[in-house]
N, C-alpha and C positions, 0 to 999 in steps of 0.2 A: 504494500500500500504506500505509496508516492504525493509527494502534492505536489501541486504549480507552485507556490509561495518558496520567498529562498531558504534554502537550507541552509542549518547552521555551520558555520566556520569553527572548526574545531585548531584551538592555535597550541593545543599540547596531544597532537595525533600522534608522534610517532613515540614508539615504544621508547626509546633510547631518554625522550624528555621524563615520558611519567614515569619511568626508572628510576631517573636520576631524582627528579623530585622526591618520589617512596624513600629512596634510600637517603637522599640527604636528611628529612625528617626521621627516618627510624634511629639512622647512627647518630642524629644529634639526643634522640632520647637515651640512648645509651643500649639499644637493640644490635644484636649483631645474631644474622638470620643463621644456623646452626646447621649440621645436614644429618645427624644421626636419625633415628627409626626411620618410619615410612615417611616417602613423598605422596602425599596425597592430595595435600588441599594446594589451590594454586589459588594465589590471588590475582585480584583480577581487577579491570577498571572500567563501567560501564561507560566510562567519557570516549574509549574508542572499542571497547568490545575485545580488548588485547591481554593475554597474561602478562604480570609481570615477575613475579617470585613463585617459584616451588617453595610451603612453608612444611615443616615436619610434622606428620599428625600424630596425635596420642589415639592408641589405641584400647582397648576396655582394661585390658593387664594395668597400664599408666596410668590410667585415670582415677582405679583403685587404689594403685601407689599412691596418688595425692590425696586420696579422701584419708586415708590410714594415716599421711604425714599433717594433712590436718587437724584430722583428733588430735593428736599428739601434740600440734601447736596449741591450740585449743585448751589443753590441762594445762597449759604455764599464761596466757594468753586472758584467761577470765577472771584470774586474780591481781590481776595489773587492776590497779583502779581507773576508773571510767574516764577522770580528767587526762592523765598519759594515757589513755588511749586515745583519748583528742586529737593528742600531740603527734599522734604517727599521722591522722588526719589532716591534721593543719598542716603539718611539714608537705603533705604531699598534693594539697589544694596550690601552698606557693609554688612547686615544682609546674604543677601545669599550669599556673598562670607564667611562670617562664618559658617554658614550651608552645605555647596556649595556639600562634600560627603554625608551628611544627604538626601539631594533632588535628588539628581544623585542616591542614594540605592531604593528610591520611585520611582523611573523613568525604572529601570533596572527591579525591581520587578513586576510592574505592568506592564509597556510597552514590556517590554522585551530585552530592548537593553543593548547590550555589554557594560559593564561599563565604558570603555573610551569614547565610543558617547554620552551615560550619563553626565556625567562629563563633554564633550563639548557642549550638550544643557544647562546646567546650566552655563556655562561659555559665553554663549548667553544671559542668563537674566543680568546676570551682563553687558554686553557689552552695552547692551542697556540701562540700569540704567546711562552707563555712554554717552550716545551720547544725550540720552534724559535731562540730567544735563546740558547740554553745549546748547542743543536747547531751555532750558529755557529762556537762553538770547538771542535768534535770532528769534523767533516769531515776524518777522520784514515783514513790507508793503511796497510798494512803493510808491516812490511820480512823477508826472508825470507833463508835462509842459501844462499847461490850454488856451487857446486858448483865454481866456479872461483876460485883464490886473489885476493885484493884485488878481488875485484868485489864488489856491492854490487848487491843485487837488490830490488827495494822496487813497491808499485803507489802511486799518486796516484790522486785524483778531482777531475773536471774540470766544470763547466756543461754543460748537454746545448746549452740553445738557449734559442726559444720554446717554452712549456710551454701546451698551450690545456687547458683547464679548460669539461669539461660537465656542470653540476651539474645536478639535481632539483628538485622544489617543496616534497619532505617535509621538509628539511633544506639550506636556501636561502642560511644563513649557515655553517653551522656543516663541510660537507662542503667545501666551497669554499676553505672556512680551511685547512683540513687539507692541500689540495695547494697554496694560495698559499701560506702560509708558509714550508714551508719549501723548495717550489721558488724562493722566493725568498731564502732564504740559502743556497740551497747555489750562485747565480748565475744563477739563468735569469730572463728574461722571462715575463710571459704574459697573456695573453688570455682572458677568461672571457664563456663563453656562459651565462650562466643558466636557467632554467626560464621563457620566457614566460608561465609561471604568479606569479612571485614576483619583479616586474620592479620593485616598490618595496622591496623589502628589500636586493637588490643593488644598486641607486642609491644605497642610502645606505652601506653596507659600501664599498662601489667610494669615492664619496666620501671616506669618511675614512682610507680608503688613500690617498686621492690627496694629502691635506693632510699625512698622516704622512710622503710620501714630497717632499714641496715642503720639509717642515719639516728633512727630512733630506739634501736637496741630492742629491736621488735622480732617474736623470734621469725626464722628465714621462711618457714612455712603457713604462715598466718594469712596469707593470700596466694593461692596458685592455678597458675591458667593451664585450660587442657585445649587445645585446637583440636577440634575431632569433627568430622562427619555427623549425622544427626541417628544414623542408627546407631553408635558407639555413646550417645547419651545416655541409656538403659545402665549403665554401671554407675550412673548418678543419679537415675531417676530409683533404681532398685536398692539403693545402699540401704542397709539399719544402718549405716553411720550416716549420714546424711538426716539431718533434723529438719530441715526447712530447704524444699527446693523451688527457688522462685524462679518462674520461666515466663516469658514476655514471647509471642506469638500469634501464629494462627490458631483460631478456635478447632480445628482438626488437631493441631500438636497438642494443646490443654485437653483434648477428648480422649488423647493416647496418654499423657503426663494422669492425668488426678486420678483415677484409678488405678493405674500400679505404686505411685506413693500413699493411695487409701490402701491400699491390700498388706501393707506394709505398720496401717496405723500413724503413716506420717503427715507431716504437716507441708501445706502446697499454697504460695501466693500465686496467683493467675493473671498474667495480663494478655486477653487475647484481643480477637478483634474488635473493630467498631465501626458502625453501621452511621455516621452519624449526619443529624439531619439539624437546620432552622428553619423555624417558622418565622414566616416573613410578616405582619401585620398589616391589615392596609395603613396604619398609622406608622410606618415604619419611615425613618429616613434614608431615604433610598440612595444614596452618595455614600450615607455612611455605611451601611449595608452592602452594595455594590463592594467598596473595598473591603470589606471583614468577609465576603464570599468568596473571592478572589485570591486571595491567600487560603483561608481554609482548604478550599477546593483544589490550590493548583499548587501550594507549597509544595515544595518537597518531590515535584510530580507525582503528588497527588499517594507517595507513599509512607503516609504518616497512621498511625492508628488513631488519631483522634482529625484525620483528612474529613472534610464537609462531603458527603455522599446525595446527601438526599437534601431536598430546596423546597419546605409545602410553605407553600404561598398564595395570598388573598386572592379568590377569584378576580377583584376588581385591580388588580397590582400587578398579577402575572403576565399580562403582556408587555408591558410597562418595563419591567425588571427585566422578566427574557432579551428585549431588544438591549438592553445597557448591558447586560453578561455579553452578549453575541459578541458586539462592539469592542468591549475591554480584553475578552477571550484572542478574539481578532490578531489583537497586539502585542499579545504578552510575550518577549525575547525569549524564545529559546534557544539551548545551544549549549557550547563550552559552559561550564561549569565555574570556570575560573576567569572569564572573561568579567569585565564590569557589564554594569546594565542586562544581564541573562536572569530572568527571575524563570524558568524553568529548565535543568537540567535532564538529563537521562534515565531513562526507566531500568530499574537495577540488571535484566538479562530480556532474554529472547523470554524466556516462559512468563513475563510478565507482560514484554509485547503481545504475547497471543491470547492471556487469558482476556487484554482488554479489547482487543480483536472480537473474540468469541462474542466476550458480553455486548459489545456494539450491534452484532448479528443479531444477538436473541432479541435485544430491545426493539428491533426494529419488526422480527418477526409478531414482538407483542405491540405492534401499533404504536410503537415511539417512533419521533424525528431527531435527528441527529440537526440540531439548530448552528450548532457550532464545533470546529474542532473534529476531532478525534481521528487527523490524518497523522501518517508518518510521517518525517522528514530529515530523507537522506543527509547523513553526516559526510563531507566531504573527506578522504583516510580512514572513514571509521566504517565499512560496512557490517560492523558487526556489531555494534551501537546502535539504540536504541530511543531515538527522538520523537516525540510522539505528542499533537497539541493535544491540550488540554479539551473534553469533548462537553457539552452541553445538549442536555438530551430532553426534549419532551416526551414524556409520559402519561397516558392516559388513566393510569391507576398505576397501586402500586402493587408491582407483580410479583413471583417467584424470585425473578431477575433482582431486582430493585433491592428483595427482603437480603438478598447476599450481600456478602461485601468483596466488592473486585478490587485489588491491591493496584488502582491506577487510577488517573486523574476522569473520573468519569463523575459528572453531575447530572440525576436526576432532578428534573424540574415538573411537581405536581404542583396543583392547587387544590383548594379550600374555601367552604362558605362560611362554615360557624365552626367558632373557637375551640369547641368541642372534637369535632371533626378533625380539626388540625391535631390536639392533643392525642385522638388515637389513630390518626397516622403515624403520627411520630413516635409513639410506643409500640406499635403493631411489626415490630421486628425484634429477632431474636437476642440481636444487643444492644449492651445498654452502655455505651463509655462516656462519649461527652454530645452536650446536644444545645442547641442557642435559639435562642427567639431576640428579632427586631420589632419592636414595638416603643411608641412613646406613652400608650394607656398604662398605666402603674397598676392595674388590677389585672392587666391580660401579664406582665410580668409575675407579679406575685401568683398568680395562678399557676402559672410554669413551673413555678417555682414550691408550689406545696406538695402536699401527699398524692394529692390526683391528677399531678400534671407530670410533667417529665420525670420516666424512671431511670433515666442514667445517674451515672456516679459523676458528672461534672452538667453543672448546668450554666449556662451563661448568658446575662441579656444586655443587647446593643454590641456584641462581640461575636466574633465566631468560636467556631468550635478547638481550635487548636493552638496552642500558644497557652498552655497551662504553668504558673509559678512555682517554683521548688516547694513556697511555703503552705501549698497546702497538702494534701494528700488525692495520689492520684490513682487512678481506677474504677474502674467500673461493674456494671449489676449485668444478670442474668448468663447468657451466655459471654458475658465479656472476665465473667470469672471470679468477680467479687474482691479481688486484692485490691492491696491498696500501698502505694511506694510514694517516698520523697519525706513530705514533712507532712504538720500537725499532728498525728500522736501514732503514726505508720511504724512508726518503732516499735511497739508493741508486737508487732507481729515477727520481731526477731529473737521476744526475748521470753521466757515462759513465769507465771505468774506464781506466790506462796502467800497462800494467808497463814499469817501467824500468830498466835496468840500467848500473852506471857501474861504468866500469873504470879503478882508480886507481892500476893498475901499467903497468909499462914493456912490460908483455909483452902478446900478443892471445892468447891460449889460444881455441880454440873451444870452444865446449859439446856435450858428448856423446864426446870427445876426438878431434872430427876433425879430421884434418892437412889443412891445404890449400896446401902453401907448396914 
């Protein structure tokens, strides 16, 4: 699939550049790419569709090696108290703000993204380096009024264990942070499986952990990364040593992940997909709107978990809006990644050019128009890249098709008469992670916004969907899996809870006032 419009000029096509670029950032983090075990995983860069490193991959034997060497870090590890454990954090938030263009060039080259999104997921790891510093000294319990005289009833929080860590390719650095940091101040170990899509950007993340943590007298095992394939995960998803596996994916990997960590009795954070939709109001500011749909929908080319999917919008507004997406859609730079002014980069391989392929077909078979978008556009050096406009699609209901979530920049555009209407559209799919209403009525907001309006785990109004703060806690409800990572009190779910109760009198009183004597 070809367009008339120009293609983009790709100004880092030949292998020999993005080589040098990979390698000048990995050896400045202090990586030096090794050749023992197997060659498996090759990275890769969807800017021209070219390898550039064979990286070493760990296989199920190695992986358990790490889980084993993390218990072990783990018993010296959770009696450090919680402020030095800060300290390996903070040490290692200022390492990547030194680094911070070295990891955002691994981020853009492998992942594909526009180098200011780059450069704002690394300013993610940092963020949380610092909120996870500060929560070092608040891993605090409560203490509760005892029903029995001179006792003293209070809960503590304790280390779970080893914490295995299975991130994505969209967000290689910055999701990964989120559960190592601060499963590492609140005591745990862990082990991180990466995306064998993005196996140079956690080489060097992983790296300068490892020096923050040498620097910090932390012991050498207390963070270790396994590059592996995705069948070679089962020896992390199956461990009894393995206390907490938090895994960031497709709702297919979560469907295969949380029943063999339940069969086991363990505990699983989930972050899978998201379907996610705004409601447009006829009161809505359509400018401002226009740009918060735009980014939702096309950031990242459109491969973000919290990417704008679904558009239900006011009967009396929707043709209105359509014509102003078509327009803006029109023009939006794609191309090099690393060029200035490119706000859309490359779709991460070929299987995700064809699944938006595919789903363009169905819609159309289900009586959608493709309004805008969703052509290819040959990379001049790169035939193996994948450039692809952003597509805008009318819809006449919202179908099978619609209910998925297609990992590419595809926007459904339905409408709506009454509020109601819109509200169960926009619940009537299987997940739940972030979802936005444009409105200037305060009551169709706050509606959104209560128990019977939007059941995602991020709600947002006069914003779009994507573009979430470290400081709150992120995640989402039904099939998107119910975890919840970053900040406001997501720490909890690293660390496991002890009610305790001390009795500082002479006397045993039982509780409930049973005699037993």
């Amino acid at each position: 699939m070809t367009s008339t419009t120009p293609v983009p000029e790709i100004r880092v096509s030949s292998t020999g550049e993005l080589r040098g670029r990979a390698g000048h950032s990995l050896e400045r983090c202090g990586v030096e790419l090794g050749s023992g075990g197997r060659l498996a995983i090759h990275a890769r860069s969807p800017i021209t569709g070219e390898d550039l490193f064979d990286v070493p991959a760990a296989g199920a034997a190695q992986i358990e090696r790490a889980v084993a060497a993390g218990k072990t870090a783990f018993g010296t590890w959770r009696t450090v108290p919680a402020p030095a454990r800060g300290a390996l954090v903070k040490r290692f938030g200022a390492l990547v703000g030194e680094h911070k263009r070295d990891i955002a060039e691994l981020i853009t080259i492998e992942a594909g993204k526009i180098h200011s999104e780059a450069l704002g997921e690394v300013q993610e790891v940092i963020d949380i380096c610092d909120f996870a510093v500060g929560l070092s000294r608040q891993l605090d319990g409560r203490t509760m009024p005892s029903e029995r005289a001179n006792h003293r009833l209070m809960e503590t929080w304790h280390p779970l264990g080893v914490v295995a860590v299975i991130s994505a390719f969209n967000f290689p650095a910055a999701v990964w942070s989120w559960n190592t940091a601060v499963a590492l101040v609140c005591g745990n170990s862990v082990v991180w499986k990466p995306s064998p899509l993005t196996p140079l950007t956690s080489l060097a993340c992983s790296a300068l952990l490892a020096r923050a943590g040498s620097e910090c007298g932390a012991p050498a095992d207390v963070h270790q990364l396994v590059i592996a394939e995705a069948q070679d995960a089962g020896a992390l998803v199956d461990s009894p040593d393995v206390a907490l596996v938090s895994a960031t994916g497709s709702e297919r990997m979560g469907a295969q992940v949380a029943p063999r960590v339940a069969a086991r009795l363990g505990r699983c954070l989930l972050e899978l997909g998201g379907n996610n939709a705004a409601v447009i109001a006829p009161s809505a500011d359509l400018e401002l709107a226009t740009r918060g749909i735009v980014f939702a929908a096309a950031g990242t080319a459109g491969q973000r978990c919290t990417t704008l999917r679904r558009l239900i919008t006011h009967e009396d507004i929707v043709g209105e809006l359509t014509a102003r997406l078509s327009e803006v859609v029109a023009r939006l730079p794609i191309g090099d990644p690393f060029a200035e002014g490119t706000l859309v980069g490359p779709l991460i391989n070929e299987r995700a050019y064809h699944a938006m392929v595919d789903a363009l077909k169905e819609a159309r078979a289900d009586g959608g128009e493709v309004v805008a978008g969703g052509r290819r556009r040959d990379a001049a050096n790169a035939p193996d890249a994948y450039y692809v406009e952003p597509a805008l699609v009318r819809m006449p209901a919202q179908t099978a098709l619609v209910r998925r979530e297609t990992f590419a920049p595809i926007l459904y555009v339905m409408s709506y008469g009454a509020f109601e209407e819109a509200v169960a559209l926009h619940n009537d799919v299987p997940q739940g992670l972030s979802s936005s209403i444009f409105t200037r009525d305060q009551r169709e907001a706050e509606r959104f916004m209560a128990a019977d309006g939007s059941d995602c785990g991020i709600v947002n109004v006069n914003i779009g969907t994507s573009g979430a703060e470290i400081g709150g806690a992120f995640g989402g409800e039904k099939s998107t899996g119910g975890g919840r990572e970053s900040g406001s009190d997501a720490w909890r779910a690293y660390m496991r809870r002890a009610t305790n109760t001390i009795n500082y009198s002479d006397e045993l009183p039982l509780a409930q006032g049973v005699e037993f004597g």
